[in-house]
Structures are given as C-alpha cells and as structure tokens.
C-alpha positions in Angstrom: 16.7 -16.9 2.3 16.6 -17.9 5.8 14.4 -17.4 8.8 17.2 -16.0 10.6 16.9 -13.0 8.4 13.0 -12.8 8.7 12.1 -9.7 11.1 8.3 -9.5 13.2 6.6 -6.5 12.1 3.2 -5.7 13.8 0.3 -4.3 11.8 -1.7 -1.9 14.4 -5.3 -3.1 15.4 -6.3 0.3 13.4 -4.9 -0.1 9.8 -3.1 2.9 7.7 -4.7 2.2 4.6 -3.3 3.8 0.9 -5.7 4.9 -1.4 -3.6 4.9 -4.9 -6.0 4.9 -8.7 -4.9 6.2 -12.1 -7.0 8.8 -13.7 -8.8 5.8 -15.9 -9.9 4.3 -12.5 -10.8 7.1 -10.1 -14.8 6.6 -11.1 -14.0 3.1 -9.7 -12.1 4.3 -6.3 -14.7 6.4 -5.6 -17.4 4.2 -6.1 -15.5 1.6 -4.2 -14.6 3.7 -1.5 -18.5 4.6 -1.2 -19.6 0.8 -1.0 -16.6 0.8 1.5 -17.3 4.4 3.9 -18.4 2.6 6.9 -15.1 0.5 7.1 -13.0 3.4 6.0 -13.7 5.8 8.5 -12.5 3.7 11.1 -8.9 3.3 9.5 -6.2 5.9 8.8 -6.1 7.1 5.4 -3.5 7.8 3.0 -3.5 8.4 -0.9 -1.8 10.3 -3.5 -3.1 13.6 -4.2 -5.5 13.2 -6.7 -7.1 10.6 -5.7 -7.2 12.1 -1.7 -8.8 14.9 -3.5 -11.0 13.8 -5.3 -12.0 11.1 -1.8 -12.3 13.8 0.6 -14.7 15.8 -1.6 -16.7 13.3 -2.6 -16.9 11.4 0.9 -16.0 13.9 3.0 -13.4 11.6 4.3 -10.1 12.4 6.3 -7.1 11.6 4.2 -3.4 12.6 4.6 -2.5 13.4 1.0 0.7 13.2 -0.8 1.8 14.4 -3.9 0.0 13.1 -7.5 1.7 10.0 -8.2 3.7 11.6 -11.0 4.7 14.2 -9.4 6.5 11.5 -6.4 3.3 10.7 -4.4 4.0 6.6 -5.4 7.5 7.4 -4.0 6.4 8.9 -1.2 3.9 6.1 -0.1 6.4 3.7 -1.2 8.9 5.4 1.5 6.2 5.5 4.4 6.1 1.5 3.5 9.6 0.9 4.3 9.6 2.7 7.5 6.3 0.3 8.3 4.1 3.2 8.6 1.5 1.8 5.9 0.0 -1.5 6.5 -2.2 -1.7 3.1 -2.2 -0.3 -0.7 -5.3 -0.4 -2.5 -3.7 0.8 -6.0 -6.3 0.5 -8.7 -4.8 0.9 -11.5 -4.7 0.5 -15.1 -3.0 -2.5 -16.3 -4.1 -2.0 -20.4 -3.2 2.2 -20.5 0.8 3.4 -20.6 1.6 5.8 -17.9 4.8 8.3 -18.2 5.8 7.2 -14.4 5.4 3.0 -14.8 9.0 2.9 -13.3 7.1 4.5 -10.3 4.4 2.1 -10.2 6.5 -0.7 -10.5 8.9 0.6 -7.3 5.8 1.0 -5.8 4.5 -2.5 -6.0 8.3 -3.7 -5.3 8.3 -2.1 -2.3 4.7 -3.1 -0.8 6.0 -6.5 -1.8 9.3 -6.1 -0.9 7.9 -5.6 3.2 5.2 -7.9 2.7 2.4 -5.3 3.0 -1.2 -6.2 1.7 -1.1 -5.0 -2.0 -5.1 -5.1 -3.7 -4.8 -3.6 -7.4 -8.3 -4.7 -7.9 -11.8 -4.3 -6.5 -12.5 -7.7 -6.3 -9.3 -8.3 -4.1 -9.9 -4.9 -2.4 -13.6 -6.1 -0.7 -11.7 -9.3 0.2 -9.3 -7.3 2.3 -11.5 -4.4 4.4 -14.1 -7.0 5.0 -11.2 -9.5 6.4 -11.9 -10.0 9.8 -8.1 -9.2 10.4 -9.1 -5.9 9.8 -9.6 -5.1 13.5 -6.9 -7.5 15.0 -3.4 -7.0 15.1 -1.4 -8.7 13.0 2.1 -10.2 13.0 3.8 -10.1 9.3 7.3 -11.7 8.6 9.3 -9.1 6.8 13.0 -10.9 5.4 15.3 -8.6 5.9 17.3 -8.1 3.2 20.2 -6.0 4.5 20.8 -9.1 6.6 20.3 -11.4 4.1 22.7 -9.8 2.0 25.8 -10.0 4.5 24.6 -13.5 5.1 24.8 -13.9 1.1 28.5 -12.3 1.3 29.5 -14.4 4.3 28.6 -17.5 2.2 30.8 -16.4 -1.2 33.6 -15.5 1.3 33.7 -18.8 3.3 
C-alpha cells in the first residue's frame, strides 16, 4: 500500500456521530449518552433503531434512526460510512454474548476500519473520543483507496 492510493477525507467541524449497543448494553448507552448530553446535542446523531429509540425517549434527543441492527440497521450505517457521511461509531457491544447477525457486526467494524472512521466499542474509549478536543475542529483523515490500490496490485502481477 502506497500513498499514491491514500485519498484526503474531511471530517466536518460538526461530527455525525453513530450510536450502535446490543440489547446486553443499552443500560450502558444510555447511561453513557446521559453523562455525555451536553456534547451530544451539538453533534448529528445516528443509531440503529433500537437504540435511537430507546435515546430519544430517554434524552429527548434528535436521532436519525435506522433499522434494528438485525433487521440491516449495521448495514445501513455501514453504507452511510462508505459514502463518508459518518465520521464516528460508538458501538457498545457485547463481546462475551453470541448474536444471530455477528457477520453484520463484523462488516460493520470492517467497514468503519476499512475508511478509517473513529470506531469506540467501549465506554472507556468512547469518553476519550467526545471529550477530544478534535471534536469541534475539522479534521483531515487519510482513507487508502482500495479500488486504486487494487489496479495498482494488478498492474504490478502484469508487469
């Protein structure tokens, strides 16, 4: 992998923010999301149904809500990541507990790392990243771009 194929994305000075938690850790979403209400009203908010439900009733906050995750919410967040129009996942979920959709989780984390957006699967990591003080900045991410890395790759063999 090459700079060549590395593409500037821009995050926006206001961040579009994912709100993704399995059923054993919505408690924890909304008790993180409560610490974390000041911050969050100042970003825009995204988050599979469930959990967008379960936010906007218990914060009153504004969420665009997607699907539940089994039901192709991951996917769909996953698909508003590739067209750069989500900056930051904050997926708690549950690492010790079997979930009928893991291939979805799994595509999901792919794809947040796959375009180098700011993936917290834990509260701990979660604090760390709405108090950063790149939270109100733009920033510039380096996304490779792998359609262009792949012709590069098949140039290479070919040659």
């Amino acid at each position: 992998m090459s700079y060549e194929t590395m593409v500037k994305v821009k995050f926006p000075k206001k961040k579009r923010i994912a709100l993704v938690a399995h059923d054993s850790r919505k408690k924890d979403m909304v008790d993180w999301a409560t610490y974390n209400k000041e911050l969050l009203t100042t970003r825009e908010l995204f988050a599979t149904g469930t959990t967008g439900t379960i936010l906007e009733r218990e914060l009153g906050l504004k969420i665009h809500k997607f699907k539940s995750g089994p039901l192709g919410g991951d996917q769909q967040i996953g698909a508003r990541i590739a067209e750069h129009e989500i900056d930051i996942v904050i997926f708690l979920w549950d690492p010790l507990q079997s979930h009928p959709h893991e291939p979805d989780i799994y595509a999901l984390q792919r794809i947040a790392t796959v375009y180098n957006v700011v993936l917290a699967c834990d509260r701990s990591t979660a604090d760390f990243v709405i108090s950063s003080p790149l939270m109100d900045e733009t920033y510039e991410k380096l996304v490779l771009n792998y359609e262009k890395e792949r012709i590069s790759q098949i140039d290479r063999l070919l040659s």
